[in-house]
BASE-490482 format. One line per 5 residues: number of its first residue (from 1); their letters; for each residue x, y, z of N, C-alpha, C. Coordinates in steps of 0.1 Angstrom, whole numbers. Layout:
N
NUM = A = X:Y:Z:X:Y:Z:X:Y:Z ~ ...
END
This chain:
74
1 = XXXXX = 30:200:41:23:188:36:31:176:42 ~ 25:166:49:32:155:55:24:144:43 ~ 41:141:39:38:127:29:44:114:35 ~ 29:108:35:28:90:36:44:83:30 ~ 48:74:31:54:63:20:43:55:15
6 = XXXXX = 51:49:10:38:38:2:33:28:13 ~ 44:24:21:39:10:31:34:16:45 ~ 34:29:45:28:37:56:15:34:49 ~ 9:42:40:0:42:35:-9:30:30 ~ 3:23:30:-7:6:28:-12:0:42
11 = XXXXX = -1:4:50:-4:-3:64:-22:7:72 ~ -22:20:67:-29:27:69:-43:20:66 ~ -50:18:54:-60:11:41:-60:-5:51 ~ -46:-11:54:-51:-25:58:-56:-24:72 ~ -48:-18:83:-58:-12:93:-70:-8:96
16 = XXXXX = -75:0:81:-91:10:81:-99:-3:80 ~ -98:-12:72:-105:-24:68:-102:-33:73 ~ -93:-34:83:-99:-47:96:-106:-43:105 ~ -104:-28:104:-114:-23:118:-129:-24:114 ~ -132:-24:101:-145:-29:97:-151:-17:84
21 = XXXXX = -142:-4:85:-144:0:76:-143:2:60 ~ -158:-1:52:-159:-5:39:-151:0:29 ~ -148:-2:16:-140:0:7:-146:15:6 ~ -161:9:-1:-168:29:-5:-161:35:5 ~ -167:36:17:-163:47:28:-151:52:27
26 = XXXXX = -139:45:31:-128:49:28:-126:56:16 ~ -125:51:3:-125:55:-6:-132:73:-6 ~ -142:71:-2:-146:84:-2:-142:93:5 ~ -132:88:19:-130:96:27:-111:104:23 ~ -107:94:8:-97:95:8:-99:106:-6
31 = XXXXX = -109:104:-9:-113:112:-24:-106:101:-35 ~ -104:89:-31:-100:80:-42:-112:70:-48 ~ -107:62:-59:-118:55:-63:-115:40:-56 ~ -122:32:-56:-122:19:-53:-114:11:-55 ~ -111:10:-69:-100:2:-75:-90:8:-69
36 = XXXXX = -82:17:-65:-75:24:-65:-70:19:-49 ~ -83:19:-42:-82:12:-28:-76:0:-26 ~ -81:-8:-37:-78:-25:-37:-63:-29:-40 ~ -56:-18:-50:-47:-18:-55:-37:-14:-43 ~ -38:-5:-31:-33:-2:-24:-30:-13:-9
41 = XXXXX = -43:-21:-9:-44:-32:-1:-36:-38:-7 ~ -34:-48:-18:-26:-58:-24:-14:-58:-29 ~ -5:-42:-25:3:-34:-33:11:-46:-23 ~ 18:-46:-12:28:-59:-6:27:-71:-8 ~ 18:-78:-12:14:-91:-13:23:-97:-23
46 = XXXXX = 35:-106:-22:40:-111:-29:53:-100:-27 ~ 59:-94:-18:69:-85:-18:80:-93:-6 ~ 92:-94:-11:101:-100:-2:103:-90:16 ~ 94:-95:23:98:-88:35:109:-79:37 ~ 122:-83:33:134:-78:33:136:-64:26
51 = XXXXX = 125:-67:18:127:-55:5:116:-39:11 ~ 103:-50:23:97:-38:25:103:-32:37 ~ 112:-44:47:119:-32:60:127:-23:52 ~ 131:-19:40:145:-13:32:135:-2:29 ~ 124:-5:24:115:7:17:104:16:29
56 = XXXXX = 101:10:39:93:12:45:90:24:49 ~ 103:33:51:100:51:54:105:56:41 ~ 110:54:34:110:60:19:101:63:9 ~ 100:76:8:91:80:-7:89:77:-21 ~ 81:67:-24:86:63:-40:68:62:-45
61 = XXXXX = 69:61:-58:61:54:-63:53:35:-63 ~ 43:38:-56:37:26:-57:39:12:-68 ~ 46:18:-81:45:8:-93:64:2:-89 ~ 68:8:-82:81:4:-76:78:-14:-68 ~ 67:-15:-61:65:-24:-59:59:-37:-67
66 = XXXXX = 58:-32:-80:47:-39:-88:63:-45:-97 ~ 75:-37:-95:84:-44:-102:96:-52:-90 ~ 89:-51:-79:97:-58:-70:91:-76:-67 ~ 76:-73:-72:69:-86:-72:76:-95:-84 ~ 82:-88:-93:83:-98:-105:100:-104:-100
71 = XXXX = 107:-100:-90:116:-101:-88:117:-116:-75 ~ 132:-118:-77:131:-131:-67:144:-126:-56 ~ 140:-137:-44:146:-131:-30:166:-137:-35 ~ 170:-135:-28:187:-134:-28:189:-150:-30
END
């Protein structure tokens, strides 16, 4: 089994949907739900650059970034 990181996987979702492909579709192609999609687009937004070159091939949980948003840069 080859596992994503999280910002692989985000960068993946933001790629599929510039190229024009819809939330449903993907969603369906990922067997996820929609929210689930949105959540994964928006997952860097508000993340100190610095903090995603550190995480970027690393395996963690997505909610890692939801506590890095509430956090401030150096």
């Amino acid at each position: 089994v080859n596992r994503l990181s999280a910002v692989q996987e985000h960068k993946m979702i933001v790629k599929a949907l510039a190229a024009g492909v819809s939330e449903a579709k993907l969603a369906a192609a990922l067997n996820l739900d929609i929210k689930s999609i949105r959540n994964k687009k928006n997952m860097l937004a508000g993340v100190c650059q610095g903090a995603i070159d550190l995480l970027k091939d690393k395996i963690m949980s997505p909610s890692v970034f939801r506590l890095l948003k509430q956090m401030k840069p150096m």
